[in-house]
C-alpha positions as CSV (number, residue, x, y, z in Angstrom):
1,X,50.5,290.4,0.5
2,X,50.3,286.6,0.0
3,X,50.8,285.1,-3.7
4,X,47.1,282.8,-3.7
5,X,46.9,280.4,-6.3
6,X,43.4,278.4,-6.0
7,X,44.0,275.4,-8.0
8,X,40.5,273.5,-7.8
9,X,36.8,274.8,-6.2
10,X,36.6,277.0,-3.3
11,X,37.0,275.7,0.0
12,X,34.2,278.8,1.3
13,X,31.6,276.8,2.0
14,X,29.2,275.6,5.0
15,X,28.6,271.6,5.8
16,X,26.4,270.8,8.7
17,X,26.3,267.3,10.5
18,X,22.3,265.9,10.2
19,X,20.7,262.7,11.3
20,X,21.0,259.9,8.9
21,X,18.0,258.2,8.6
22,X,17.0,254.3,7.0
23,X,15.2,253.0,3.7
24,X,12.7,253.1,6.7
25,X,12.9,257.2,7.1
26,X,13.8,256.6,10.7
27,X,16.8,258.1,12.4
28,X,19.6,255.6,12.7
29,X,20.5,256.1,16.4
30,X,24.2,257.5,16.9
31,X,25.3,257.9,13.3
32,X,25.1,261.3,11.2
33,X,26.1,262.8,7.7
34,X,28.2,265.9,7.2
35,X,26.1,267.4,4.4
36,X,27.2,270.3,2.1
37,X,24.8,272.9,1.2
38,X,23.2,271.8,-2.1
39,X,24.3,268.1,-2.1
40,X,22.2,264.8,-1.4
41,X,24.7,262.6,-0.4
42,X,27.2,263.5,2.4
43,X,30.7,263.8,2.8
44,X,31.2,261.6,5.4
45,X,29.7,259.6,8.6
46,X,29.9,260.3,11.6
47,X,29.2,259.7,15.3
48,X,27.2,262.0,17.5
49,X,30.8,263.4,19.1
50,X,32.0,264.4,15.7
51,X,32.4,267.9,15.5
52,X,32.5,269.9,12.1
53,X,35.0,272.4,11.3
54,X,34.5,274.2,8.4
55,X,37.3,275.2,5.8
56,X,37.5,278.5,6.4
57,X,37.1,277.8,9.8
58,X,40.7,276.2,9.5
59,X,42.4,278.6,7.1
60,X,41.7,281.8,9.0
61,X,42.8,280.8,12.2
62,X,46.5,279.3,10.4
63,X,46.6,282.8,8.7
64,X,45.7,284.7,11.6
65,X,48.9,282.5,13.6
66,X,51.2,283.5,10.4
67,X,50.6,286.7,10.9
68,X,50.9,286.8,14.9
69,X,54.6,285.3,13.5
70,X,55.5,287.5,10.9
71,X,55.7,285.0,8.7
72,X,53.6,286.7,5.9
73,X,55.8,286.0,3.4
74,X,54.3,283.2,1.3
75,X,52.3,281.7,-1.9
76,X,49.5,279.8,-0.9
77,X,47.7,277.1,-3.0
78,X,44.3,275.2,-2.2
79,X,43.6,272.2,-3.2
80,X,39.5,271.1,-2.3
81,X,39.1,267.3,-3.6
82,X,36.2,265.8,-5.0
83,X,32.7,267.6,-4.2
84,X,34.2,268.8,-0.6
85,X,35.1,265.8,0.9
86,X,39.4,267.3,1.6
87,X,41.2,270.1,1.7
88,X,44.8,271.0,1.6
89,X,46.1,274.7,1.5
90,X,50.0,275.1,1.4
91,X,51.7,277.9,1.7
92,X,55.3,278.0,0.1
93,X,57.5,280.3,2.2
94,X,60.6,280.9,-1.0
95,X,62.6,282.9,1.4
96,X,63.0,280.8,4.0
97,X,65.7,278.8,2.8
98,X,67.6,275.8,4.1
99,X,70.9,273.6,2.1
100,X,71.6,270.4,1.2
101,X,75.0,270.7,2.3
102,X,76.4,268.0,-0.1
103,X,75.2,269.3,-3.4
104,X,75.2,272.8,-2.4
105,X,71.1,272.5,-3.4
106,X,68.7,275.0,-1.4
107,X,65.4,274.3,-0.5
108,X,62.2,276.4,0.7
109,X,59.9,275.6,3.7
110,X,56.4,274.8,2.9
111,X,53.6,273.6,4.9
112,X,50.0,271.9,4.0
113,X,47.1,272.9,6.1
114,X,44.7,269.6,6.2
115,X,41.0,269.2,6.9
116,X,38.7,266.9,5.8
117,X,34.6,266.1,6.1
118,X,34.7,262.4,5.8
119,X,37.2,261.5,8.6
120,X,39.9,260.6,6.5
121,X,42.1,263.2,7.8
122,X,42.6,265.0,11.3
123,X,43.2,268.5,11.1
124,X,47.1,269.0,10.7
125,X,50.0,270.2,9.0
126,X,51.8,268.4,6.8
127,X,55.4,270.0,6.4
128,X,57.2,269.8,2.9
129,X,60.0,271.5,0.9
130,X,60.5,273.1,-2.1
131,X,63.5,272.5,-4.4
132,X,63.7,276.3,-5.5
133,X,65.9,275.6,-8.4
134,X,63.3,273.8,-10.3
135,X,60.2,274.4,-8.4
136,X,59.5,270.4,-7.5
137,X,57.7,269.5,-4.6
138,X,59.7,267.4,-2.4
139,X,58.4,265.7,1.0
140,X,59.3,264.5,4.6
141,X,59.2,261.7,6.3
142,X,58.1,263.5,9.9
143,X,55.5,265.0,9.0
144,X,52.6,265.9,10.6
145,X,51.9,268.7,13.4
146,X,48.7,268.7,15.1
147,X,46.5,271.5,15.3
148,X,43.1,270.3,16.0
149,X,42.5,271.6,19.3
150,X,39.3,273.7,20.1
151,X,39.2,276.6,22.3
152,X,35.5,277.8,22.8
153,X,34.5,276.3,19.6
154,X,37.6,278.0,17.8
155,X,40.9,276.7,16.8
156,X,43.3,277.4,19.3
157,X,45.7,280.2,18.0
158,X,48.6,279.7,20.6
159,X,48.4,276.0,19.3
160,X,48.5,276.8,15.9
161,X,51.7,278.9,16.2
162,X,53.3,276.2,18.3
163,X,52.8,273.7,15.6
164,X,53.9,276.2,13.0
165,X,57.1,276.7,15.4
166,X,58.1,273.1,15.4
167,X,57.8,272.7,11.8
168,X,60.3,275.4,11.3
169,X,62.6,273.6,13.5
170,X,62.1,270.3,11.9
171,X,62.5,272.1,8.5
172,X,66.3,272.9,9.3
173,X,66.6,269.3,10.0
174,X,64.9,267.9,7.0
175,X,67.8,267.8,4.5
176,X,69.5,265.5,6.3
177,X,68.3,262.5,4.7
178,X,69.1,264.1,1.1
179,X,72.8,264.7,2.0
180,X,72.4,260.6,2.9
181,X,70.6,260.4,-0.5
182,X,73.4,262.5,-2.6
183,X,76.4,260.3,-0.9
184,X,74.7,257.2,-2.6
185,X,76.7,257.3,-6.0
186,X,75.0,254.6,-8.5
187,X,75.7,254.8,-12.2
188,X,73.2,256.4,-15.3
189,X,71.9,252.3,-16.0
190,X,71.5,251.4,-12.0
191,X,69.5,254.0,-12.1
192,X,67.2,252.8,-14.9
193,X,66.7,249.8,-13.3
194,X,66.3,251.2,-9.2
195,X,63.2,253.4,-10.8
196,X,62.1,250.2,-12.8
197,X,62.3,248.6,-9.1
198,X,60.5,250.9,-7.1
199,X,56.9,249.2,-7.8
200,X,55.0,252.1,-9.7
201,X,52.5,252.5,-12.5
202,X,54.4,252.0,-15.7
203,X,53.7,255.2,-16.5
204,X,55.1,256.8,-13.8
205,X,57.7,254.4,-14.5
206,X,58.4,255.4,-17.6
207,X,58.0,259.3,-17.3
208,X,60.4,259.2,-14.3
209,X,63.5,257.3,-16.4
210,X,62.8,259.9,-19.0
211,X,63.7,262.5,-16.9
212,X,66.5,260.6,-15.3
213,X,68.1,259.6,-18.7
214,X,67.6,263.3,-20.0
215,X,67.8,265.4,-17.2
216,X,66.1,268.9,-17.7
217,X,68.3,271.0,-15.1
218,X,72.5,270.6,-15.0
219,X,72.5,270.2,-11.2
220,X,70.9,266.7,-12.1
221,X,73.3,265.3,-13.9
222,X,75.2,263.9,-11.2
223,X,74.2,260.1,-10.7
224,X,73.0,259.3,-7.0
225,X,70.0,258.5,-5.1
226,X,69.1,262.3,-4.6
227,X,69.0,263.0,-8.5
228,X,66.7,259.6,-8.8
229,X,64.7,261.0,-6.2
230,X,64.7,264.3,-8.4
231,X,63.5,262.9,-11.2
232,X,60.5,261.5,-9.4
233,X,59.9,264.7,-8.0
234,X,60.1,266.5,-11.2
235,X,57.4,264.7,-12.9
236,X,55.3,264.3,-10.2
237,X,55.3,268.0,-9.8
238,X,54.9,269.1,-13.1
239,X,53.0,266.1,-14.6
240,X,50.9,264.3,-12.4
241,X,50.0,266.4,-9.0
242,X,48.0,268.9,-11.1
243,X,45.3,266.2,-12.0
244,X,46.0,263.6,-9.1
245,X,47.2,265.6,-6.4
246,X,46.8,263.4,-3.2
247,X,48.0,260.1,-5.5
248,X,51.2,261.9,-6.4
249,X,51.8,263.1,-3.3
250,X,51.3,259.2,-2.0
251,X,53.8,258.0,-4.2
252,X,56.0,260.5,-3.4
253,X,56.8,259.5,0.1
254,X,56.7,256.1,-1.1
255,X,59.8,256.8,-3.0
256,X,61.4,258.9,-0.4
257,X,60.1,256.0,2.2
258,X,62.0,253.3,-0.2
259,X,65.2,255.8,-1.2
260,X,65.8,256.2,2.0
261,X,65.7,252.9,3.8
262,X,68.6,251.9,0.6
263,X,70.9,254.4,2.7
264,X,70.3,252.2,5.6
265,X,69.5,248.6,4.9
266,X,72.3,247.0,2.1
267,X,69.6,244.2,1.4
268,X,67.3,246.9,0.3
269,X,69.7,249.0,-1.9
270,X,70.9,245.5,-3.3
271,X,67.3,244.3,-4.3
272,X,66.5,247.9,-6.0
273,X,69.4,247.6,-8.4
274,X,69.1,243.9,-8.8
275,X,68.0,243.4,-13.1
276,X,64.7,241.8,-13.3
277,X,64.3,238.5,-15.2
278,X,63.0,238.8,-18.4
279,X,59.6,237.2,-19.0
280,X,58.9,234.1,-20.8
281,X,57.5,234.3,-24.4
């Protein structure tokens, strides 16, 4: 049986799309609210050919398409932001393992189911990765797998397991662009001064070169562009996604985004290690 971990409210609950109506109290033609039982103000706004899915509506169908794959082996976390407004359930599959051929590290598939009420999101996967040696959360640039079609008012289960399939695929593909971030040697202070460049919060700034000058695991202490992007991922993990979840996972394809265009583009990787000026007193 499945590992669940619910980190915030329950996603089990029913919103409804209603007419919005004016300061006058008359219905404003073509625009409607997707309400949550008990709460005034909606979730979101939305035109008449807005269709609401529910939560659960989402979750059982992607279960229901695990288990049609056999794929039952997995923790599964869900995250429900703010009073309803997104959802995100992943489900960490530990077993299902690929490399990173250049540092010998191995990685586990996970993939985020996403739903929202306020139109922010389409419904989708999101794949991801797992760095099983120190549980950090590590992302992908290619994403996304759609899985919003309907069939008689139902996700589509065939669809579901197509998208699931072609995540798998691009999973074995995904380390790619770490072996491109390992083979970027840089020393222990360009490193300091990349994460200094990579335009975050100072403390993110600062939490990240803690790690990096003090690295908590021995397979980190190697000094390239996939140990920076470590270190981001380490504290982002463990010390920011807990309260900030959709913020920390932002910034971490930021990173990723930035880390890996320095493997491509010498202009890029020369302006991340260039030493700022010091300011004027």
């Amino acid at each position: 049986m499945p590992k669940i971990q619910n980190i915030s409210n329950d996603p089990n609950f029913t919103v409804t799309k209603l007419p919005l109506r004016g300061p006058d109290g008359q219905v404003i033609k073509g625009l409607f609210g997707n309400f949550r039982e008990g709460y005034k103000q909606p979730l979101g706004v939305v035109t008449d050919r807005y269709k609401v899915v529910n939560y659960m509506d989402i979750l059982n169908p992607v279960e229901e398409a695990f288990d049609n794959l056999g794929m039952t082996d997995y923790e599964k976390a869900i995250r429900v932001v703010g009073n309803g407004e997104r959802m995100y359930s992943t489900y960490t599959f530990k077993n299902r393992v690929a490399k990173v051929k250049t540092v010998g590290d191995e990685v586990g598939f996970r993939l985020t189911a996403v739903g929202s009420h306020d139109c922010s999101n389409r419904l989708k996967f999101l794949l991801g990765i797992l760095r099983l040696v120190c549980t950090n959360g590590q992302v992908t640039l290619d994403t996304e797998f759609n899985m919003s079609r309907l069939h008689s008012n139902r996700l589509d289960i065939g669809f579901i397991q197509d998208a699931i399939r072609n995540a798998v695929n691009s999973f074995q593909n995904s380390t790619v662009m770490f072996d491109k971030l390992a083979q970027q040697q840089i020393t222990q202070e360009a490193g300091r001064v990349l994460i200094g460049n990579l335009k975050l919060t100072k403390p993110l700034t600062e939490g990240i070169t803690k790690v990096w000058n003090d690295p908590t695991y021995s397979d980190d202490s190697d000094r390239n562009l996939y140990n920076v992007y470590n270190a981001v991922t380490e504290h982002l993990t463990h010390e920011v996604e807990g309260k900030r979840y959709e913020y920390a996972q932002q910034q971490n394809r930021l990173v990723l985004s930035s880390l890996i265009k320095a493997t491509r583009d010498d202009r890029h990787f020369t302006t991340l290690l260039k030493e700022p000026k010091p300011e004027n007193n």
